[in-house]
BATOR-467870 format. One line per 3 residues: number of its first residue (from 1); their letters; for each residue x, y, z of C-alpha. Coordinates in nm, 4 decimals, always signed. Layout:
<atoms>
NUM = A = X,Y,Z ~ ...
</atoms>
This chain:
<atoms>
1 = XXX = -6.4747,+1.2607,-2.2435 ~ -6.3786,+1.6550,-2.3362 ~ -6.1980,+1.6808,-2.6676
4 = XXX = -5.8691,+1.7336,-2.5438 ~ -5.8328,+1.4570,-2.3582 ~ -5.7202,+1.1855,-2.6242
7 = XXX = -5.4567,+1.4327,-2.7478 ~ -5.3272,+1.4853,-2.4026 ~ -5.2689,+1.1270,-2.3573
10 = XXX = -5.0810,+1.0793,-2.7360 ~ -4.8759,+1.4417,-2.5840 ~ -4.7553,+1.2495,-2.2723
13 = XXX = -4.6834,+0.9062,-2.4539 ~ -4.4701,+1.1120,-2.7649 ~ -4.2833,+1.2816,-2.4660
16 = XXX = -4.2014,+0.9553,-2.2795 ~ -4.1123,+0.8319,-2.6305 ~ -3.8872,+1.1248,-2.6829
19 = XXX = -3.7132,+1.0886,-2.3566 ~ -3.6632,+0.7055,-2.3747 ~ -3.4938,+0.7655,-2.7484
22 = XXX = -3.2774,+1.0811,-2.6000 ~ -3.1189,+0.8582,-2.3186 ~ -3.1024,+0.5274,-2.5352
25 = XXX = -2.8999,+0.8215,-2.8056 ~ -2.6662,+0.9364,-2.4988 ~ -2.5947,+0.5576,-2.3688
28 = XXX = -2.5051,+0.4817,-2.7133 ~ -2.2754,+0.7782,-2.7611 ~ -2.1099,+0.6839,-2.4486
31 = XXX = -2.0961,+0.3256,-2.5336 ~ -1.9346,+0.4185,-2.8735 ~ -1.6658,+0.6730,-2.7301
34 = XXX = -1.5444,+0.4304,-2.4545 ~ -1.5213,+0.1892,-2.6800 ~ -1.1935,+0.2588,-2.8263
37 = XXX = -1.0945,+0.3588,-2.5037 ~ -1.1187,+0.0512,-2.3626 ~ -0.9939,-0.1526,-2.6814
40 = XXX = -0.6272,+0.0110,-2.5893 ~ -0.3170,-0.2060,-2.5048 ~ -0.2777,-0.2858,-2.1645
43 = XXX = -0.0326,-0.0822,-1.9971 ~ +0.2415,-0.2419,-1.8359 ~ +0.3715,-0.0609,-1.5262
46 = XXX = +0.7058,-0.1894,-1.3714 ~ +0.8801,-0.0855,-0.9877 ~ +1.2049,+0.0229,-0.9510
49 = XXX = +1.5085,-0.2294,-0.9424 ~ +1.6038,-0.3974,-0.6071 ~ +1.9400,-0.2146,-0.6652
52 = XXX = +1.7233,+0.0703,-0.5111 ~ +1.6392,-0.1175,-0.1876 ~ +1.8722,+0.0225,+0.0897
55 = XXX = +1.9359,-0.3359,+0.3381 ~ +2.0890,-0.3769,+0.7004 ~ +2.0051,-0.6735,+0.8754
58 = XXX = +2.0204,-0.6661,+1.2388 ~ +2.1102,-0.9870,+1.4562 ~ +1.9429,-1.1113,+1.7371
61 = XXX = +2.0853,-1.4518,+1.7855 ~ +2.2389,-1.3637,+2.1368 ~ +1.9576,-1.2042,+2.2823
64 = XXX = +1.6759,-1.3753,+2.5116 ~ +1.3708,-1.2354,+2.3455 ~ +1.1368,-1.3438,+2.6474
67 = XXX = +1.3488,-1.0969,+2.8655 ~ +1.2614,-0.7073,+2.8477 ~ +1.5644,-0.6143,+2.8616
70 = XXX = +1.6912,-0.8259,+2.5473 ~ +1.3568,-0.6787,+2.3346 ~ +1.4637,-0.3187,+2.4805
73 = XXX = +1.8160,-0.4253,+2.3335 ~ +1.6812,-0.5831,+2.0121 ~ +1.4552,-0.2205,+1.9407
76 = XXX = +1.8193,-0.0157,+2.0152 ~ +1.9645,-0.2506,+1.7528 ~ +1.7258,-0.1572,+1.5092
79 = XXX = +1.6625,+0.1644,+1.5451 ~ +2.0728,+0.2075,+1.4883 ~ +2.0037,-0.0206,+1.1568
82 = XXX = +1.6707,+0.2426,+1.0569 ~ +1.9333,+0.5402,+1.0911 ~ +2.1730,+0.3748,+0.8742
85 = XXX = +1.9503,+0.3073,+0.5695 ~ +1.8045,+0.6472,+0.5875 ~ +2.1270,+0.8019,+0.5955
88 = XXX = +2.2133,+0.6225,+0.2840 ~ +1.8816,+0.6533,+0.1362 ~ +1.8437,+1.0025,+0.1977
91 = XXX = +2.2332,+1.1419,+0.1461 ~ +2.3861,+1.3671,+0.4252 ~ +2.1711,+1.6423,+0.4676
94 = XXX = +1.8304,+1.5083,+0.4584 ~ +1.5169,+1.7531,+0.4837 ~ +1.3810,+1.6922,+0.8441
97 = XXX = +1.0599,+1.5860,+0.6418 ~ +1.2065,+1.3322,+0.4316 ~ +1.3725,+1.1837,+0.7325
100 = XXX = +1.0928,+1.1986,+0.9304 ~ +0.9389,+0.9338,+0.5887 ~ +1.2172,+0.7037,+0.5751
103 = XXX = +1.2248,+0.6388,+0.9270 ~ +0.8828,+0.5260,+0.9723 ~ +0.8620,+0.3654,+0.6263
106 = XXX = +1.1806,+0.1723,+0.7751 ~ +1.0495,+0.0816,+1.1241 ~ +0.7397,-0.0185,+0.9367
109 = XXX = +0.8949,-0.3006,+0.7322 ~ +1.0955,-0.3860,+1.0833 ~ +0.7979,-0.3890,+1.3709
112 = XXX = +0.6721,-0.7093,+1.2315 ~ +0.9837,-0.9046,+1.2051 ~ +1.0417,-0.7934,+1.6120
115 = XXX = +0.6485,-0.8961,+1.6895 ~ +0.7279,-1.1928,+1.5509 ~ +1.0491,-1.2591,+1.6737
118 = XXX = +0.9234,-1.2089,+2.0400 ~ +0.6144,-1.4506,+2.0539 ~ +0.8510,-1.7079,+1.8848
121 = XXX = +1.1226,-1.6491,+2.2071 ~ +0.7829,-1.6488,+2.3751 ~ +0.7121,-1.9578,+2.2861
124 = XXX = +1.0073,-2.1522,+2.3035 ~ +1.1581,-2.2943,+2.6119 ~ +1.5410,-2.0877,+2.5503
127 = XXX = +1.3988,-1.8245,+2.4898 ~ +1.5981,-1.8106,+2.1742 ~ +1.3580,-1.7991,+1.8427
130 = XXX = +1.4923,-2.1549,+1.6574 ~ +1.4875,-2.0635,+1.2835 ~ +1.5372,-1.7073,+1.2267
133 = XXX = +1.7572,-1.4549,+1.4663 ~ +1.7794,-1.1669,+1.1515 ~ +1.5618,-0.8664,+1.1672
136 = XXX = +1.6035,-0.7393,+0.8250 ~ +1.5584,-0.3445,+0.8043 ~ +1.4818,-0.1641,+0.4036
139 = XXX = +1.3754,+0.1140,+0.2266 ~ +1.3882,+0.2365,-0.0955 ~ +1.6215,+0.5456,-0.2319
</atoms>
């Protein structure tokens, strides 16, 4: 075996050393500046009021929700009800933009409710959903 080679081997096993101690140094620098990081109070985040919420409710109680023509009725009804609440949500000159927002924000809390609505007319023999004829319409100011 030449000379070198026994120092070699000590040179690569001190270098190995010397990286293993450099990352365990850096994980516990991390470990001890996230630390007090995560020791902090929670923070406690909290939504607006339901004073905010802008309502209309829309009835359906004298429409046959198995006919076409009733659910073509029923989606004229509440598109009238998503105009109202973005006109008071918004104010009376709304940017096209911000109307453009409320209006599907609106017909997105609606769509279900009409889904809904028609597989329970669907469903029933009147036609007539039994427990609920409301479609309730809302967005927030």
């Amino acid at each position: 075996m030449p000379p070198d080679a026994g120092w070699a081997g000590d040179r690569r096993s001190m270098e190995e050393s010397m990286k293993t101690g450099l990352l365990l140094v850096g994980m516990a620098t991390v470990v001890a500046v996230a630390a007090p990081a995560l020791a902090q109070e929670t923070a406690v985040v909290r939504g607006r009021p339901l004073t905010d919420l802008v309502v209309r409710t829309v009835s359906f109680a004298d429409l046959n929700l198995a006919s076409a023509s009733d659910q073509v009725r029923l989606h004229g009804r509440v598109n009238s009800a998503v105009g109202a609440v973005c006109r008071e949500s918004l104010g009376p000159s709304p940017i096209y933009f911000a109307k453009v927002s409320c209006t599907k924000r609106a017909w997105r809390t609606a769509q279900p409710q009409i889904e809904r609505a028609i597989v329970d007319a669907q469903l029933s023999v009147s036609g007539v959903a039994s427990d609920r004829a409301l479609i309730r319409v809302a967005v927030r100011q």
